[in-house]
C-alpha positions as CSV (number, residue, x, y, z in Angstrom):
1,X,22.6,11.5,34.9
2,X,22.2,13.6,31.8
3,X,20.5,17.0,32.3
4,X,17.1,15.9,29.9
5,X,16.1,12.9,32.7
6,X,15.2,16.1,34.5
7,X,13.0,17.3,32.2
8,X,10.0,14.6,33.1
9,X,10.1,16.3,36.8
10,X,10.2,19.8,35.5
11,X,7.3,19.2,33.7
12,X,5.1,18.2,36.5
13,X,6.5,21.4,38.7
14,X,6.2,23.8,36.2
15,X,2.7,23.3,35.2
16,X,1.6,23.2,39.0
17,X,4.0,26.1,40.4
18,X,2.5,27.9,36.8
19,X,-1.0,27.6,38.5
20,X,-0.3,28.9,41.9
21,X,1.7,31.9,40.8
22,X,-1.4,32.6,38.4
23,X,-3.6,33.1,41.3
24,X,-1.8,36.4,41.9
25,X,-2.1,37.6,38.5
26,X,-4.6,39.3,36.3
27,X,-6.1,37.3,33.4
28,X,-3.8,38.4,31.2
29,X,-0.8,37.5,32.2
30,X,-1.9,34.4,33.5
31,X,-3.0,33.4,30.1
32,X,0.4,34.1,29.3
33,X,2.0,32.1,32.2
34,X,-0.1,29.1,31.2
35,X,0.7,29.2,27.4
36,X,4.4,29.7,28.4
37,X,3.7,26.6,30.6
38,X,2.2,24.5,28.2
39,X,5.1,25.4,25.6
40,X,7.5,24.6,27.2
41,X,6.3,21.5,28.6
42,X,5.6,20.4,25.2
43,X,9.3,21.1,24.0
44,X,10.6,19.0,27.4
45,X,8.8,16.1,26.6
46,X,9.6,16.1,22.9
47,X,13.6,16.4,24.5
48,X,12.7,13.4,26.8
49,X,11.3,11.6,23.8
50,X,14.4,11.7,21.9
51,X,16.7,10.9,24.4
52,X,14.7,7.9,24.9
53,X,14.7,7.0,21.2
54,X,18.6,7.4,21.2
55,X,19.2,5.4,24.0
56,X,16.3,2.7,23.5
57,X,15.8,2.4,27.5
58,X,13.5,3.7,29.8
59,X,14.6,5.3,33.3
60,X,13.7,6.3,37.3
61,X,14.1,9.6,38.4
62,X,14.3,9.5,42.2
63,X,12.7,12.3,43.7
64,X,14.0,13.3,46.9
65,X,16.6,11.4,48.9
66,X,14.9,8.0,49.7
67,X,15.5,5.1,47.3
68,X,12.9,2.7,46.6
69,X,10.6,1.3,48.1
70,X,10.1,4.2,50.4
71,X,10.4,7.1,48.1
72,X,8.6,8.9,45.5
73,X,9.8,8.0,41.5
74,X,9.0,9.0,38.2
75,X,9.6,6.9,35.3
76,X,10.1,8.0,31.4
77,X,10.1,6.1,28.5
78,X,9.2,6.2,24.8
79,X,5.9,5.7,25.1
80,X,5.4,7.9,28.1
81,X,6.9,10.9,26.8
82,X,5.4,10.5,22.8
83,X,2.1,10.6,25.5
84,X,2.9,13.6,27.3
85,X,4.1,15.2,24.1
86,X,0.8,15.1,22.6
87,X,-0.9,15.7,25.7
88,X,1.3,18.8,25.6
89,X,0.0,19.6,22.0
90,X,-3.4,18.8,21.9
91,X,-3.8,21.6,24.8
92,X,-1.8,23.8,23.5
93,X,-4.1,24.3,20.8
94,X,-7.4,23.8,22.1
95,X,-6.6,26.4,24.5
96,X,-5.4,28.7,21.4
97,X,-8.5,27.8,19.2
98,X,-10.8,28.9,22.3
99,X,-9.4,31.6,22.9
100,X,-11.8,34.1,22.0
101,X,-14.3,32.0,23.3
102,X,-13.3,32.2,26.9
103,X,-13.2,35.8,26.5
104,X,-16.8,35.7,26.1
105,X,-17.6,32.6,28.6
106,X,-16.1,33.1,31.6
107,X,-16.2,36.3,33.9
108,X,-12.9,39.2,33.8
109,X,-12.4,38.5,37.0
110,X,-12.3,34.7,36.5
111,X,-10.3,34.4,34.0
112,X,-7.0,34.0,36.1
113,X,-8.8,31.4,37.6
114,X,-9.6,29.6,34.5
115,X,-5.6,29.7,33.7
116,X,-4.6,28.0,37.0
117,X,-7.6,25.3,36.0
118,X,-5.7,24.9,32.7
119,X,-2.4,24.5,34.4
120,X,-3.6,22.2,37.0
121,X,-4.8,20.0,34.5
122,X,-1.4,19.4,32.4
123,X,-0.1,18.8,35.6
124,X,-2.0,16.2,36.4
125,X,-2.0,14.8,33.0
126,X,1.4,14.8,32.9
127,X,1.5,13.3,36.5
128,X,-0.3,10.6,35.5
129,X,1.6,9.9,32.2
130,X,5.5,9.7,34.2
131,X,4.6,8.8,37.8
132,X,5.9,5.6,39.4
133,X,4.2,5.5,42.0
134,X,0.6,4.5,42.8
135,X,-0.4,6.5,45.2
136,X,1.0,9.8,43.2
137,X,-1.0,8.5,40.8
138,X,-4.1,8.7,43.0
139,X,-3.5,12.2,44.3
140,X,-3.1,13.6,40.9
141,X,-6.1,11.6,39.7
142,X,-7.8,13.9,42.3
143,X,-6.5,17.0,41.1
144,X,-7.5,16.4,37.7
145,X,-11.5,15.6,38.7
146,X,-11.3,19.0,40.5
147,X,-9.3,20.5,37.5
148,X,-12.2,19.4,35.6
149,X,-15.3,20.1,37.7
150,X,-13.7,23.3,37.4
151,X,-13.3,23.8,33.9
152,X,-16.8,22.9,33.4
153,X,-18.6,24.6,35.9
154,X,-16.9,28.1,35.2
155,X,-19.3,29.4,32.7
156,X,-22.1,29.6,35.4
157,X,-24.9,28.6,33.5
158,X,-27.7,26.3,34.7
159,X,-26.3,23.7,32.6
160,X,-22.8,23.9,32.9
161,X,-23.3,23.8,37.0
162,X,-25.8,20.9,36.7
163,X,-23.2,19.0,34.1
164,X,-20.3,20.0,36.7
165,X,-22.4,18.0,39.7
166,X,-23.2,14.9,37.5
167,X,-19.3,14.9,36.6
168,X,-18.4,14.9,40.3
169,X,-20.9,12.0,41.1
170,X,-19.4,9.9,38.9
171,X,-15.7,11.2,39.0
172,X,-15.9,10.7,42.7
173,X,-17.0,7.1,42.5
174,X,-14.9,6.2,40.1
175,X,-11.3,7.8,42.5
176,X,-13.1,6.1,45.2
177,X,-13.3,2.4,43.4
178,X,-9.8,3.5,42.6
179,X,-8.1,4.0,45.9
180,X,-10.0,0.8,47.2
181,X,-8.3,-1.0,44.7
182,X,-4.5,0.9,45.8
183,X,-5.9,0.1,49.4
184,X,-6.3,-4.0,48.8
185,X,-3.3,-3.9,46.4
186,X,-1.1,-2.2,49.3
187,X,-2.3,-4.4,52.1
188,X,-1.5,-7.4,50.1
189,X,2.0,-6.5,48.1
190,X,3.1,-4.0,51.2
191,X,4.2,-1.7,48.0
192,X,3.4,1.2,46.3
193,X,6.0,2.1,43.5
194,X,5.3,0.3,40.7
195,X,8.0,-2.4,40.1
196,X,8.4,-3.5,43.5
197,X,4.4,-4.2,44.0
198,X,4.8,-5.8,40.0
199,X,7.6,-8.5,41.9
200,X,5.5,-9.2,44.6
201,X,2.6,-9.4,42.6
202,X,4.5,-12.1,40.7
203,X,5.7,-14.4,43.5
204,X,1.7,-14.2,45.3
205,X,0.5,-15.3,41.6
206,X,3.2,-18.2,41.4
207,X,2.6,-19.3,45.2
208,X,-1.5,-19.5,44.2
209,X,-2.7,-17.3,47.2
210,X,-4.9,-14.3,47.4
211,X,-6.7,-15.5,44.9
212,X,-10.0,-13.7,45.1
213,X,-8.1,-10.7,46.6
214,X,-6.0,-10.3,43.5
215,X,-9.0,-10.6,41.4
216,X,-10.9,-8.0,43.5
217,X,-7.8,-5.5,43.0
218,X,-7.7,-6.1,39.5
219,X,-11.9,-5.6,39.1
220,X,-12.0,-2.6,41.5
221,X,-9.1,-0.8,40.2
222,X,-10.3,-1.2,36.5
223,X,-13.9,-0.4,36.9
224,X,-13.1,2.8,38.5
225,X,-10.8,4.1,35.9
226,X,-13.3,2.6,33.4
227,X,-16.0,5.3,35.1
228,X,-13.8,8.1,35.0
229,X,-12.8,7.7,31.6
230,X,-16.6,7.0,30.1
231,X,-16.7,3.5,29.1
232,X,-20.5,2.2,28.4
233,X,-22.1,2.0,30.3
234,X,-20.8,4.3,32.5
235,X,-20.8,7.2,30.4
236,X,-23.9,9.6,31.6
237,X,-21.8,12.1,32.4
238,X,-20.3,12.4,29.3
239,X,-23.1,14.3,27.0
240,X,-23.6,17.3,29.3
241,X,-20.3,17.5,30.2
242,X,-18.4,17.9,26.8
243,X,-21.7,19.7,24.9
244,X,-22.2,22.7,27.9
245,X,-18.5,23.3,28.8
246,X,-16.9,25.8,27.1
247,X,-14.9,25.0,23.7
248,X,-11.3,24.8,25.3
249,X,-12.7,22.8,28.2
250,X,-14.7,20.7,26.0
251,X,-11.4,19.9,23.4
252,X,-9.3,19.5,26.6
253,X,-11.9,17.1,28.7
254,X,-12.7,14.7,25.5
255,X,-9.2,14.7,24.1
256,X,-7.2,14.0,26.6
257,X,-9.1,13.8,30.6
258,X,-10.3,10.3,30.1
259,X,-7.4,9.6,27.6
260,X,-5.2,9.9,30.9
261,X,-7.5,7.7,33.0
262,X,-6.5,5.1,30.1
263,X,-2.5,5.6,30.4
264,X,-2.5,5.3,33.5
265,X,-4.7,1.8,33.9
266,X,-2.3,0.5,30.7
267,X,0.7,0.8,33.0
268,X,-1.4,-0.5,36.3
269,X,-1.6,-3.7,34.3
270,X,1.6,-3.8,32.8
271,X,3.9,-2.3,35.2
272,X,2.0,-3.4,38.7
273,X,-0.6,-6.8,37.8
274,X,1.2,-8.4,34.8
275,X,-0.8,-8.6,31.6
276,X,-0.6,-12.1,31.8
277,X,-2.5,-12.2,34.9
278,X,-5.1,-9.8,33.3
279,X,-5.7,-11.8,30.4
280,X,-5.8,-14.9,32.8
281,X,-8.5,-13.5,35.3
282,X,-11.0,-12.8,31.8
283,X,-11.2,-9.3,32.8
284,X,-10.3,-8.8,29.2
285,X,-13.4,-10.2,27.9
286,X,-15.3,-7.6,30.3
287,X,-13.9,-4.9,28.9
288,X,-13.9,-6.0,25.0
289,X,-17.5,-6.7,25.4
290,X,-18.2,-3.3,27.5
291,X,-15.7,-2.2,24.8
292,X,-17.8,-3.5,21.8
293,X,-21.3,-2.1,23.4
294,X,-19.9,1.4,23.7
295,X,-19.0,1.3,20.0
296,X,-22.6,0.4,18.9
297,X,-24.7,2.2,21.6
298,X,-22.6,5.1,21.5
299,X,-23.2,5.6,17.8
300,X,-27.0,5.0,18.2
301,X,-27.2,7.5,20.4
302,X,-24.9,10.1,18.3
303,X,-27.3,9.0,15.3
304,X,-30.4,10.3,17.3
305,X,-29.2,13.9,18.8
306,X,-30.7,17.1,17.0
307,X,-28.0,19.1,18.8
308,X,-25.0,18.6,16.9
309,X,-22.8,19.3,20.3
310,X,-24.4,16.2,21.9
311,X,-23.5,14.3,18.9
312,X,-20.2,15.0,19.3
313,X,-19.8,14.0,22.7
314,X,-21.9,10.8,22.5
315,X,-19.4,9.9,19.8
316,X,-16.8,9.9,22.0
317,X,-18.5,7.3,23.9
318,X,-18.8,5.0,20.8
319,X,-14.5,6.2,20.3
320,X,-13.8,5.4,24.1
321,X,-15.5,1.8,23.5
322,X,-12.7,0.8,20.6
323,X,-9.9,1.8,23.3
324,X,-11.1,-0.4,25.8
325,X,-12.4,-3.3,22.4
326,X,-8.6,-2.7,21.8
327,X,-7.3,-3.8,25.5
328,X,-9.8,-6.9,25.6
329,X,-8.2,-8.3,22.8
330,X,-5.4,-9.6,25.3
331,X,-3.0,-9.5,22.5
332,X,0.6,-7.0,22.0
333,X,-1.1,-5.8,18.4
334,X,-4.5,-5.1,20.1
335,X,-2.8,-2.8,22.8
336,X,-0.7,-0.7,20.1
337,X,-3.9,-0.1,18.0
338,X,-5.6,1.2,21.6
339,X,-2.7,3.3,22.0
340,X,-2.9,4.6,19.0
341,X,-6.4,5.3,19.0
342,X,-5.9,7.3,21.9
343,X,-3.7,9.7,19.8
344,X,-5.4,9.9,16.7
345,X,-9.0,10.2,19.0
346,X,-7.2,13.1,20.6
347,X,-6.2,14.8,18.1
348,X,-9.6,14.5,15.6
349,X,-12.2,15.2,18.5
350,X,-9.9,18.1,19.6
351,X,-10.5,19.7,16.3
352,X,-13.9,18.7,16.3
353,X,-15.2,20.8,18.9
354,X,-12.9,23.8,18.2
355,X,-13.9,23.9,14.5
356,X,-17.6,23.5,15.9
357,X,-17.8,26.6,17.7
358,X,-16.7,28.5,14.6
359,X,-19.7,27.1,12.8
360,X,-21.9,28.1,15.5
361,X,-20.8,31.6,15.8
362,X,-21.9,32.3,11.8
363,X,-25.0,30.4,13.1
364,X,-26.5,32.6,15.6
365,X,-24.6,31.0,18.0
366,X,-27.7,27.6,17.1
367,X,-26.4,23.8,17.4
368,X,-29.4,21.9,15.6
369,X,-28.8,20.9,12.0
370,X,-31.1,22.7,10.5
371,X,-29.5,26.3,11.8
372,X,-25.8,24.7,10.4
373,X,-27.5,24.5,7.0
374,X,-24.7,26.0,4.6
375,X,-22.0,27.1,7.7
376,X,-19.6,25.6,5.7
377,X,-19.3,28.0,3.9
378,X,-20.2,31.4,6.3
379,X,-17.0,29.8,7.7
380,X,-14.5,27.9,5.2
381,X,-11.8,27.2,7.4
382,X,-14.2,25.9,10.2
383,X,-16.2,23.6,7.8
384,X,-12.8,22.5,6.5
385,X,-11.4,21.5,9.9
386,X,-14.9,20.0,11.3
387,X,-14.7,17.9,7.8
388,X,-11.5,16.4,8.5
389,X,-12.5,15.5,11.9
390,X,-15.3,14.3,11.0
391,X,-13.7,11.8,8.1
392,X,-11.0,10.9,10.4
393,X,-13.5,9.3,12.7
394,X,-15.3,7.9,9.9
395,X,-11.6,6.0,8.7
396,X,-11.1,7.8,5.5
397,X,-7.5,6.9,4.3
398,X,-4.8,9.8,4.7
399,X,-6.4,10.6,8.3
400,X,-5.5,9.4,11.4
401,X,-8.6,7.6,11.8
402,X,-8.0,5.1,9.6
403,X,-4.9,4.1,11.3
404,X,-6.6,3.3,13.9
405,X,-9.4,1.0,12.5
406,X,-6.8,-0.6,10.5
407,X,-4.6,-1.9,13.2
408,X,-8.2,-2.6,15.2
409,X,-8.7,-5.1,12.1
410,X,-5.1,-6.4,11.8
411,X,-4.9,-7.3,15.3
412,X,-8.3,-9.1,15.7
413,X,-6.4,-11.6,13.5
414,X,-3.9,-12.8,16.0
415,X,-7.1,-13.3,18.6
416,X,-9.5,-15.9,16.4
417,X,-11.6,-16.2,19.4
418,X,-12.3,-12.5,19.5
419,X,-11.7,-12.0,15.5
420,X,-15.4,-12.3,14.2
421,X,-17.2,-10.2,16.8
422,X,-13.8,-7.4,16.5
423,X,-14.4,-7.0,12.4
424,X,-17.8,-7.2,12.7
425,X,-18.3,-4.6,15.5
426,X,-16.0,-2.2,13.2
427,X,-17.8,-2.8,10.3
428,X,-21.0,-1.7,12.0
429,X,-19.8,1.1,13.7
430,X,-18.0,2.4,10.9
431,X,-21.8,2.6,9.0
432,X,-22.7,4.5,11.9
433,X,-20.0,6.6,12.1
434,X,-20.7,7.1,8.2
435,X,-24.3,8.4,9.3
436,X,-23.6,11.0,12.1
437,X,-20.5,12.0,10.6
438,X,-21.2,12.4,6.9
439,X,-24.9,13.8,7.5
440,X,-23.6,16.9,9.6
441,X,-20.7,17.4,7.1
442,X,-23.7,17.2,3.8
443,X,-25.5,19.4,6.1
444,X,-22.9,22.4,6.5
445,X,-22.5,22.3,2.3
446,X,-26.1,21.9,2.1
447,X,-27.7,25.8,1.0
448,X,-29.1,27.5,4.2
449,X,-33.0,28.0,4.8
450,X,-35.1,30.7,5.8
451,X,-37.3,31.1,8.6
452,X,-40.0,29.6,6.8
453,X,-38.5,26.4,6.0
454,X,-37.5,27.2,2.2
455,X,-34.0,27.1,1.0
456,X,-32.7,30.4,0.6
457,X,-30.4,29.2,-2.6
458,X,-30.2,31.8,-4.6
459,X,-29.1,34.6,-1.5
460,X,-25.4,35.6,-1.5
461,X,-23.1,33.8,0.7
462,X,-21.3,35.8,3.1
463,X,-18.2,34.5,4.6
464,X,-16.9,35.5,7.6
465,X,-13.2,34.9,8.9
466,X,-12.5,34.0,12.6
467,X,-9.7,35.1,14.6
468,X,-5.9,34.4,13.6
469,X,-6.1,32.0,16.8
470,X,-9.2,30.0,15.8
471,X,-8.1,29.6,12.2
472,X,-4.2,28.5,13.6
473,X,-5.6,26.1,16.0
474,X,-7.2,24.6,13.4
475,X,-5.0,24.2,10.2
476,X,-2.1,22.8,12.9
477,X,-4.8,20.1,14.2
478,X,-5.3,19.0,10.6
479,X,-1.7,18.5,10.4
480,X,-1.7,16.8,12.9
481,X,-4.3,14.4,11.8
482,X,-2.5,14.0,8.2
483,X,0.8,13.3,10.5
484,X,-0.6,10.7,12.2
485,X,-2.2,9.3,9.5
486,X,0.5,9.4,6.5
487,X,3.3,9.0,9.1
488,X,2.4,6.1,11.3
489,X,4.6,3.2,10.5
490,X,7.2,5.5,13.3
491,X,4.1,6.2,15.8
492,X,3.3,2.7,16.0
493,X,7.0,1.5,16.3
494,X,7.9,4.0,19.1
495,X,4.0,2.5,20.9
496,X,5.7,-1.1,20.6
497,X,8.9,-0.4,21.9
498,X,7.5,1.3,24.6
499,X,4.9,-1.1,25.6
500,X,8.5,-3.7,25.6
501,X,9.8,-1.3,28.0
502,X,6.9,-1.4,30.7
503,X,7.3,-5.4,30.6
């Protein structure tokens, strides 16, 4: 075994043992610790990733001395590890961007324990992303609702706590809908590593028993990732939770929390039910309608928020619905452009709320429009990076978000049943996008007003610089969008021939 199929395991025990030894530090160094952590998880997975590419296979890692179907596995491929390394960077970044922020939000003496929150969470993420083994998966999807109760509730504020209990409502239904599901699946398959419950799985599907059962695993298991992750119309937890948490948490829990609960049901119905039976049992319908009404209603509701932090988040409600549009589609093409989405959605509402709070902050710390008036340019770099964001979720060409809504269109071809409904729902929402989007970007370039209402036009502009870290965070997050969107013929090829190697 060569030393990098390691790496995938030293990932996941970094990150945690990075949390635990952070409880004995001062905030600090714990920062310190967790970037350290975060870094050099990154740089494993991006190691795993190009051994994968060069040997075009994916692999176990056995962990422990008991071979399957009693021990504990992690599995790596190319698509897991170009997942965990832009898990890996998206954090990296939001936690740099916010850094100044959580300074000011949370307490001194909690900021060591926002660290070990932090590292708790890549842990889990990257748990989620490389585990084989289903009930690893549950235990990790645990640690990441507490990770982000956590992370929410830290700055203490009436809101935060109240968004923080509505999270764990829903978070806790959705786990427990989850390990029903691993519960029915076990008693019936006798399994819990992936493969060997996906062969079993196959034989009770070609003998025709356990029907309903099967079809109760597959509806259980999916509608309680579906909560977690924020799929309309499950999603009430969503506006309060991104808009009150603070900037890194808010990055972190939009970009890449429910983006894990995703992964991780893409490989439940790969690697464990078999596509084919989920596109035969219509769930896929279910969830390109569910899909197709988070797009629209999401939007609406984006359209009709004054506070521009609500907007944000209900957009990612509207974002969430073309994953799951994506995975209905039943097709190869409509999982890719899902996939995909999930990356470029990562890496555009990431930058949207970290260039946010740099608009704020030259705002009197106000969220309506009407206080944004001309914060484009108190704050160039932040009005630059909330722009791109902004036009990459609208599908301007060059951005990431256009990408996405192309291969959204492309596939809807190869599923004429689903093709009219697919085009049209992305034409609509694109409008909508168009209206959110575009009117808050017009409205930072727009000359400011005074207290009276009148447009203070002819006052001097003063621009104000944020920190090194806020203005780094931001310029690499636009690279990152401009990567994924001028270089994603390679993206989408490494998606497909990883998506080949879960079959």
């Amino acid at each position: 075994m060569s030393f990098v199929q390691n790496f995938p395991f030293f990932s996941i025990i970094i990150a945690m043992f990075s949390g635990i030894v952070s409880s004995v530090l001062p905030g600090k160094a714990a920062k310190r610790l967790s970037f350290f952590a975060i870094g050099i998880t990154t740089l494993m997975s991006a190691a795993v990733l190009a051994f994968c590419l060069g040997t075009g296979e994916s692999y176990t890692y056995m962990m422990g001395h008991f071979p399957a179907p009693w021990g504990n596995e992690i599995r790596a491929g190319v698509l897991e590890a170009l997942t965990a390394l832009l898990f890996g960077i998206v954090m990296f970044l939001a936690v740099l961007g916010g850094l100044d922020y959580t300074k000011v939000d949370v307490e001194e003496s909690k900021q060591n324990l926002f660290y070990i929150l932090i590292d708790l969470m890549l842990s889990s993420l990257l748990a989620l992303v490389y585990t084989n083994d289903l009930f690893t998966a549950y235990v990790f999807v645990e640690i990441n609702t507490i990770a982000g109760c956590g992370l929410i509730m830290i700055r203490q504020k009436g809101r935060s706590m109240s968004s923080a209990i509505r999270y764990m409502i829903f978070s806790q239904l959705g786990s427990g809908l989850f390990l029903i599901g691993l519960s029915l699946l076990y008693d019936v398959t006798g399994h819990l590593l992936m493969s060997p419950a996906k062969e079993e799985v196959g034989q009770i599907m070609a003998a025709g028993i356990y029907k309903i059962p099967m079809l109760v695993i597959l509806a259980v298991i999916s509608v309680g990732l579906a909560i977690k992750s924020g799929l309309y119309p499950f999603h009430y937890w969503i506006p309060d939770t991104y808009g009150y948490a603070t900037p890194t948490a808010s990055a972190i829990l939009s970009g890449l929390v429910s983006k894990g609960y995703i992964f991780l049901l893409i490989k439940i119905f790969y690697r464990v039910l078999g596509r084919e039976n989920v596109i035969d049992s219509y769930l896929a319908n279910v969830l390109f309608l569910f899909g197709v009404a988070g797009m629209l209603m999401g939007s609406i509701h984006a359209i009709a928020q004054k506070d521009t932090r609500r907007m944000i988040a209900y957009s990612s409600v509207a974002q969430i619905g073309y994953i799951y549009m994506g995975i209905g589609l039943g097709t190869q093409a409509g999982m890719v452009a899902a996939i995909f989405h999930i990356f470029s959605h990562s890496a555009s509402k990431a930058l949207l709320f970290i260039s946010s709070v740099g608009l704020y902050e030259v705002s009197e710390n106000k969220k309506d429009y009407l206080s944004l008036r001309g914060a484009g340019y108190r704050n160039p770099m932040a009005g630059i990076g909330f722009g791109v964001g902004a036009l990459s979720m609208v599908g301007v060409p060059m951005l990431a978000g256009f990408i996405s809504k192309l291969l959204f269109a492309t596939s809807a071809l190869e599923s004429p049943h689903k093709m009219f409904i697919t085009l049209l729902a992305l034409a609509f929402s694109t409008v909508l996008n168009a209206i959110y989007f575009l009117r808050m970007v017009i409205t930072l370039y727009r000359p400011s007003t005074s207290s009276e209402g009148k447009e203070t036009e002819d006052e001097p502009i003063e621009a104000k610089k944020s920190s090194w870290n806020l203005r780094l965070a931001i310029l690499c997050f636009i690279v990152l969008n401009l990567v994924l969107g001028m270089s994603s013929q390679p993206i989408v090829a490494a998606i497909g021939d990883g998506l080949m190697m879960f079959e």
